[in-house]
N, C-alpha and C positions, 0 to 999 in steps of 0.2 A: 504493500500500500504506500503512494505516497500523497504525501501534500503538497499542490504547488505553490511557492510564494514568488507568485511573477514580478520582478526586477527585485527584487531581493536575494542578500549573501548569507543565509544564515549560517552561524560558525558553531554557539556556546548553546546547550539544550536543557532544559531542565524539567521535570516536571513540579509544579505550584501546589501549596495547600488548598485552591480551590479548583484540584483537579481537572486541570487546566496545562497543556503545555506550553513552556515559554521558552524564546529563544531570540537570540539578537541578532541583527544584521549589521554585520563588519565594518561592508563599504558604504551603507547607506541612515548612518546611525538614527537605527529603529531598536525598536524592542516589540518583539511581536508575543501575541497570545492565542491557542488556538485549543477546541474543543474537537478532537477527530470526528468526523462527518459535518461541520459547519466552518462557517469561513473564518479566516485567519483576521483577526484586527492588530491592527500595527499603530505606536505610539511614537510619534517624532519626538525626536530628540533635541535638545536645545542647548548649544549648537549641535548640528549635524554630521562633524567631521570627527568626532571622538572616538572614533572607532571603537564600537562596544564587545566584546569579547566572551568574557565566561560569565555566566549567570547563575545563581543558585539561590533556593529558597533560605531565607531567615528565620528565626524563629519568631519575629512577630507578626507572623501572617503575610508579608509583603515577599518580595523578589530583589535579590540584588546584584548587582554588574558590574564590571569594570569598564572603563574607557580608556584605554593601553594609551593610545594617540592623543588625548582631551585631557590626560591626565586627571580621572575623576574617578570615584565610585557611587554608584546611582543604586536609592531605592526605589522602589515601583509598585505601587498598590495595585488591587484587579481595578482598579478604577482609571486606573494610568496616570496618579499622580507622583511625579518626579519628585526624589529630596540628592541633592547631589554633595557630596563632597572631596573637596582638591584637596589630591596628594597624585606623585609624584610616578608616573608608569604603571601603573597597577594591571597587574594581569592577571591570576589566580587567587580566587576569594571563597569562604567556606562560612557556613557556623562552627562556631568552635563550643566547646563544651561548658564556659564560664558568660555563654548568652550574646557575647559579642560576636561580629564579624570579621575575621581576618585574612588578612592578602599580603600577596607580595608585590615587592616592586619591580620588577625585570630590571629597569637598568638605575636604580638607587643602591642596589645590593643592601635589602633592609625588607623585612616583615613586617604591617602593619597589622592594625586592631582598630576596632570603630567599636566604642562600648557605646551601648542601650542606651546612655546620657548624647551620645554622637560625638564626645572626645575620644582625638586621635592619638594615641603613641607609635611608635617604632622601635625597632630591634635589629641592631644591624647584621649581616650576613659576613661574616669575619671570613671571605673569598672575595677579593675587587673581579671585577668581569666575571660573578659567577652567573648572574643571570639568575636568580630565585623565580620558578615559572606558578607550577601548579603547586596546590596545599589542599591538603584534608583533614578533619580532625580524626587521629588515631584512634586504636583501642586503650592507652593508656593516659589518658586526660592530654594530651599531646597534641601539638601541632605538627604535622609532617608536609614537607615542600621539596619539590625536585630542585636543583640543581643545573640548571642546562649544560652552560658552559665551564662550570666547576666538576661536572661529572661525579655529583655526589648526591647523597639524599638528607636532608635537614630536618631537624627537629628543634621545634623552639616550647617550652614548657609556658604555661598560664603567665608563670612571672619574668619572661622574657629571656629566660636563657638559654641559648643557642647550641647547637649540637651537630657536627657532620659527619655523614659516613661517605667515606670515599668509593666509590662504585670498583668491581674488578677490570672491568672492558676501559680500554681508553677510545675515549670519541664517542662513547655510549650516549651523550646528550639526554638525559632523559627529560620529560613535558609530562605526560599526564600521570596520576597516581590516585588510590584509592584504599581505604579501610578493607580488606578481604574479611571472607565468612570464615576464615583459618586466624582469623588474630594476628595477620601479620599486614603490611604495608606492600600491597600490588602496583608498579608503574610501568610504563611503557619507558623505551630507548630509542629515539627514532632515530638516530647516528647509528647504532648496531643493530637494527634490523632485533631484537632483542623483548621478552617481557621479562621482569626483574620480580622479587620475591627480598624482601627484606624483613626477617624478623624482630622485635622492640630492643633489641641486645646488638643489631646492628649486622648482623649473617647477612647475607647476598648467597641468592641462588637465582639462578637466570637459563632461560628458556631460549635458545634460539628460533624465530620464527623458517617455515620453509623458505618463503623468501625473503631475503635479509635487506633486499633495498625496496621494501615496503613502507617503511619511516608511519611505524605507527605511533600515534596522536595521544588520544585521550584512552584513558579505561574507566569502567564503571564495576560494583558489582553486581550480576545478575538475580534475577529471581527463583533462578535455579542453582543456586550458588557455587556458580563460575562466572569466571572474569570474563570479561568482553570488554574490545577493543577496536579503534579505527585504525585501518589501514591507509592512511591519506594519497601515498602515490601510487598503488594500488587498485585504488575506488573496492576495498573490500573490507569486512566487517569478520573479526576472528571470537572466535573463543576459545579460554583456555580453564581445564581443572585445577585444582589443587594440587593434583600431581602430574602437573606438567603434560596432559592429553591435549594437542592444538587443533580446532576445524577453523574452518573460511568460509564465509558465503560472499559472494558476490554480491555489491548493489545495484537496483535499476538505473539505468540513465536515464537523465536528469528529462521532466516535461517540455524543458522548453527546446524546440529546434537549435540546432548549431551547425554551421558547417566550413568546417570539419568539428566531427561531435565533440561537445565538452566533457572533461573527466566531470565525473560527480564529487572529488574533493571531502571525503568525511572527515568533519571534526569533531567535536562534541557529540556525547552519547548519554541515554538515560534511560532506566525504566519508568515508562509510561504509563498514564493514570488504568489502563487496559492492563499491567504487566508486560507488555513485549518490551522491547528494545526499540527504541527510535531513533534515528539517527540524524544529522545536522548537515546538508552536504550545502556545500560552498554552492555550489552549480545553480542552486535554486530552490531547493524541495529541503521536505523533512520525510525522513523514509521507516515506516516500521520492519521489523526485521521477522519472520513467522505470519 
């Protein structure tokens, strides 16, 4: 099944507490919401050029996003009222287990926090050019964030102190990362073609995919609990168990005409208010997956 979102890029996926999918558009800074079988509504952005990115539910009922480009992070009610606040590259944003919001900064090399009051701290990433990408909150009261360009995986605790674990692969880059149903820390590598397995003591076990120049993206964990992941240069959607069993499915291409055809580009991934897996593709659409 897909959804078309004609002239839209959507990238970051989520599903909302009002069982509601949301997702934002890249190049055309929107924030869209959609109920499967009805039409998509899209919220402009102010300004338009902030390129909004990852999206994730809060815990006070709202939606909220990063604008990598605009330098901001945005809340968003189902009613599509904007609360925006400046800081510095923000690109991977979570709730964290003490009620606030946390992100990192791509290229500040620092961890932020937006507490329930809407004051900001930071926490710096003791890597210069590490590039702090995606963050989750862990199984141990814990913050955990990839590393791109430090090739490592970070842990910053409630009261800001910072932790890395150096990845084994060099060039591993790793981007997306998730809470696993095994109590450990699941991310993708998209420099080694790679899924990564890191348990709370810092161990690394890693998965080679079949195709290693796949540069997969984001991971989520499923409803069947296994890991599922974007394949971005691929245009494929994988999954993997807990003990390292890989499959692939291929995505549709994309509704809208191209010629010569567009890759469908997946980024962002989530279980939908349905259960399935839905997926984000740059190309145009959001695609469930089953």
């Amino acid at each position: 099944m897909l959804i078309d979102i004609p002239g839209g890029s959507p990238y970051g996926i989520a599903t909302g507490p009002d069982g509601a999918l949301w997702f934002t558009l890249v190049h055309e800074g929107r924030v869209g919401r959609v109920i499967p079988g009805e039409a998509p509504v899209l919220h402009q952005l102010t300004p338009a050029d902030g390129g909004p990115t990852v999206i994730t539910p809060g815990l006070d009922g709202a939606m909220w996003f990063t604008e990598f480009q605009g330098g901001r992070v945005g809340r968003i009610t189902a009613a599509g009222e904007v609360t925006s606040y400046e800081v510095s590259a923000p690109y991977g944003i979570t709730a964290g287990p003490d009620g606030a919001m946390w992100f990192t900064q791509l290229q500040a090399d620092r961890v932020g926090r937006i507490g329930p009051d809407g004051a900001i701290t930071g926490f710096p990433v003791p890597l210069e050019g590490g590039m702090p990408s995606a963050i989750t909150a862990g199984p141990d009261d814990a913050l955990w964030f990839t590393v791109n360009q430090g090739n490592a995986i970070g842990r910053v605790t409630l009261s800001g102190e910072v932790t890395l674990h150096p990845l084994p692969t060099e060039g591993a880059a790793p981007v997306g990362i998730t809470s696993g149903p095994d109590g450990a820390l699941w991310f993708v590598e998209i420099g080694a073609g790679q899924i990564g397995r890191m348990d709370t003591s810092g161990k690394v076990t890693e998965f080679a995919l079949p195709d290693r120049s796949s540069r997969p993206h984001a991971i989520v964990t499923g409803p069947d609990n296994a890991l599922w992941f974007t394949e971005w240069a691929a245009n494929r959607v994988g999954r993997i168990t807990t003990d390292g069993a890989i499959e692939e499915h291929p995505l549709p291409a994309p509704p809208a005409p191209a010629d010569p055809p567009k890759p469908a580009e997946p980024h962002g991934l989530t279980v939908g208010p349905d259960g399935a897996i839905w997926v984000a593709l740059e190309a145009g659409a959001l695609a469930r997956i089953g």
